[in-house]
N, C-alpha and C positions, 0 to 999 in steps of 0.2 A: 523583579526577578521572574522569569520563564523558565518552567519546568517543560522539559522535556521528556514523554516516557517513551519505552521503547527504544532505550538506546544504543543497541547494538543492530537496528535498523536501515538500511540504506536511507532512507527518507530521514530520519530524525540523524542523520552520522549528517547530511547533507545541511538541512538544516542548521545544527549545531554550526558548524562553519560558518554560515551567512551570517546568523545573527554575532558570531565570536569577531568576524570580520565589523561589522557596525558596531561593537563595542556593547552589544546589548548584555547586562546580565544573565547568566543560563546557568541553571542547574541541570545535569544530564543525567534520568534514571531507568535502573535498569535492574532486572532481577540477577543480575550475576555482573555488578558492577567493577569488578577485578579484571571483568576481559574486557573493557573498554579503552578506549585510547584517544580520546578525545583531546582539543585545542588546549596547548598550556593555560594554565590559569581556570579552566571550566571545571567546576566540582562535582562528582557524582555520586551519586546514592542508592542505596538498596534501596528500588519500589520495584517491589509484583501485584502485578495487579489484582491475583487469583489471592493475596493474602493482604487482609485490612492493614492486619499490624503494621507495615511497612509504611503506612499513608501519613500518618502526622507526618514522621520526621520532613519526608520526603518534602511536604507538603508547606511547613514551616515558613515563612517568608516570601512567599509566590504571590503573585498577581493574575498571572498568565500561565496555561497552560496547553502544549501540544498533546493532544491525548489519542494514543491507536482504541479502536474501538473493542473493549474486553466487556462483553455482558456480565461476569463473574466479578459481584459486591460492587456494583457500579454506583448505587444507592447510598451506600456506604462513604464510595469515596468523595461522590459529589459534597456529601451534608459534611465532610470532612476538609474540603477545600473551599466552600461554603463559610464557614467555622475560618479557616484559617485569613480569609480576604483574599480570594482569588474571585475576578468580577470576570473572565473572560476565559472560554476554550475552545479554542479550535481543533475540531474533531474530523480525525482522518474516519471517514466511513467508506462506503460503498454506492457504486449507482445502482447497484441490486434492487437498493430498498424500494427503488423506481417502479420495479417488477408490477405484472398485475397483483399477485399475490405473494409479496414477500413473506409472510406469515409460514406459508407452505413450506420456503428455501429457508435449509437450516446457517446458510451462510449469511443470506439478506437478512433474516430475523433477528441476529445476533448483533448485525451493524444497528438494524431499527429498533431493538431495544434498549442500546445505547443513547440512541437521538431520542428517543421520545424520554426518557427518564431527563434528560441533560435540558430540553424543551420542556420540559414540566418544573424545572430548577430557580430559581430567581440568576442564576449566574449566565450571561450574555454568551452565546451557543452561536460559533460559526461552524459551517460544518461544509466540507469539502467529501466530494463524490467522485472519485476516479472509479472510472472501468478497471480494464484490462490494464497489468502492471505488465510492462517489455520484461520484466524481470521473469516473470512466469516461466519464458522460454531457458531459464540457467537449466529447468528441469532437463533441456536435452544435452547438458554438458558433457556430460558421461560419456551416452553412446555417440556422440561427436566425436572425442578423444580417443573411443576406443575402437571407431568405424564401424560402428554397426548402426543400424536405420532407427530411427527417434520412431517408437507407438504411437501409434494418433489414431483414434475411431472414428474421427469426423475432420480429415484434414481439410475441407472444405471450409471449415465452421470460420464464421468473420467476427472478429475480436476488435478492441482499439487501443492498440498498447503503447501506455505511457511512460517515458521516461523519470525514472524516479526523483532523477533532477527537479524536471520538472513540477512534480507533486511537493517537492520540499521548497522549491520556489514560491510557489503560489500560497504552502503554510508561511512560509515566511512575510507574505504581501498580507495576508490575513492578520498575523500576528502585530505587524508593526505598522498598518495603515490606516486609522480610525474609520474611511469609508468603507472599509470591506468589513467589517463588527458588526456581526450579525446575519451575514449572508449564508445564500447556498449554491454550492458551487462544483458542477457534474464536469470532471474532470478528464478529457481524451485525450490521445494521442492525434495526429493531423490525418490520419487516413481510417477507413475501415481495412481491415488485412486478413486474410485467408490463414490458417496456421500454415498452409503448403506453403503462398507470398513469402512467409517468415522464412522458413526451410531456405527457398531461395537464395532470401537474402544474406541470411546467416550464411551459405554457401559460398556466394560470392565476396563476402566481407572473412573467412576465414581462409582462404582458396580451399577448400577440403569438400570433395562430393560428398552431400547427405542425402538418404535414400530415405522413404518414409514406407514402412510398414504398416500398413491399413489392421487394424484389429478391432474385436468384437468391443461391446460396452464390458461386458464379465471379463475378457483377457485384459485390459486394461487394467480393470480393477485389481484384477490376481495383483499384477505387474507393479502395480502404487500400494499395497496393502500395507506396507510396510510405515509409508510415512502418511497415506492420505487415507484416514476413518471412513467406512461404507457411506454413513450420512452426506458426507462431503463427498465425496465420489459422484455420488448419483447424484447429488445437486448439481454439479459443475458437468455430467453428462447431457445432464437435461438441459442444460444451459449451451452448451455446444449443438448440441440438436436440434433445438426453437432455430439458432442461426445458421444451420446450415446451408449454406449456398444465399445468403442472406444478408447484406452491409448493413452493416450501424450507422446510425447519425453521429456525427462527430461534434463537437463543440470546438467557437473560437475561446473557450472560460480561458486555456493559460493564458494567451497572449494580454487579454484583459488583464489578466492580474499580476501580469509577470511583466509585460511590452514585449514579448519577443513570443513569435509565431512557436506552437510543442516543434520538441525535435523530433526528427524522424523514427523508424524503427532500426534502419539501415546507422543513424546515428548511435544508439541502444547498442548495436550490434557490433561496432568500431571499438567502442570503447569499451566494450567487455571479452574483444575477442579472447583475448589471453586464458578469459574463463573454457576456452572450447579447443586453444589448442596448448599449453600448457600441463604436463603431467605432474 
């Protein structure tokens, strides 16, 4: 049996499917398991990650697990899954942790205290590293819809955004290929891309002109206060601004793990139009 958390997740909703398609055992959990809607037949379960008590049940009969990276009682949950015979996780993390000094980044830190605790485990730790999520950009759905210019402080800045498919792909080649048990695996999209590139793209895959307003690092901030914590903020600044005007190395890891070359951004951008012109 494979536990799934996070599952009201594009990645683990994606998942779920591939593996319900093979006929694999899944259980799908999630802190608000009611709003889930997963393949007939797959059972789900209250697990938060931020609360132990939820961990036995959840955890009851599992072998395998897909795990998003929550620093909060991670300790907990390992000697818990440990405890129940689970021999194998594949951990969605970050390429952050790459960074020179992830330590500093409160986003890289949180992934790498994940892996180091789960690395220090006796239980067999694959762990996958994607960059830039293509998803990132649903953030301009809004001012898409409602014609006004997406904020960007560094539209320059060069990202490598993946398809979520694709990330749930490659958990899926992890989970059920005994060669890939144990690996580490830094996750890109096929290009490095500009957030403007994206703009573009997204423009001509919606037909709708997007106009980018250039704004300070603090207007920005104002502007996200709402959903995205100062700590993160200014990680994710700083991070834009190291690449400014600057391409990412990309990796061929999906196709290795998946056989088929990442999809595009412009593919991303097809298939979520609806998100940008849809009210």
């Amino acid at each position: 049996m494979i536990l799934i958390t996070g599952g009201r997740g594009a990645v683990a909703t994606h998942l779920t499917s591939l593996l319900h398609r093979d006929g694999r055992p899944v259980r799908l959990g999630s802190a608000h398991p009611d709003s889930l809607n997963p393949p007939a037949g797959i059972p789900t379960v209250r697990l938060d990650l931020t609360d132990p008590s939820t961990f036995p049940t959840a955890l009851t009969g599992i072998t395998s697990v897909f795990l998003y990276a929550n620093p909060d009682h991670i300790t907990d949950f390992i000697d818990l899954a440990h405890q129940a015979g689970v021999t194998h996780v594949v951990l969605l993390s970050s390429s952050s942790v790459l960074s020179p000094d992830p330590d500093s980044d409160p986003l890289a830190k949180s992934h790498l205290d994940v892996e180091q605790a789960l690395l220090a485990s006796p239980i067999t730790t694959t762990i996958l590293r994607p960059g830039s999520f293509a998803a990132n950009a649903g953030a301009w759905a809004w001012p898409v819809k409602a014609g006004h210019p997406v904020s960007l402080p560094f539209p320059g800045a060069h990202n490598d955004p993946i398809h979520e498919k694709d990330v749930a792909e490659a958990a899926h080649a992890a989970l059920t290929e005994p060669r890939h048990r144990g690996g580490r695996f830094v996750l890109t999209g096929p290009e490095s891309m500009t957030f403007a590139q994206q703009i573009d793209q997204l423009s001509t895959v919606t037909g709708r002109p997007i106009a980018i307003n250039r704004v300070t690092r603090e207007e920005w901030k104002r502007e996200t206060a709402d959903h995205i914590p100062a700590v993160y903020a200014d990680a994710l600044l700083n991070w834009w601004e190291s690449n400014d005007g600057k391409p990412l190395a990309v990796t061929g890891t999906v196709e290795e793990l998946t056989g088929h070359p990442a999809r595009s951004f412009t593919t991303w951008a097809t298939d979520h139009t609806a998100d940008f012109t849809t009210s």
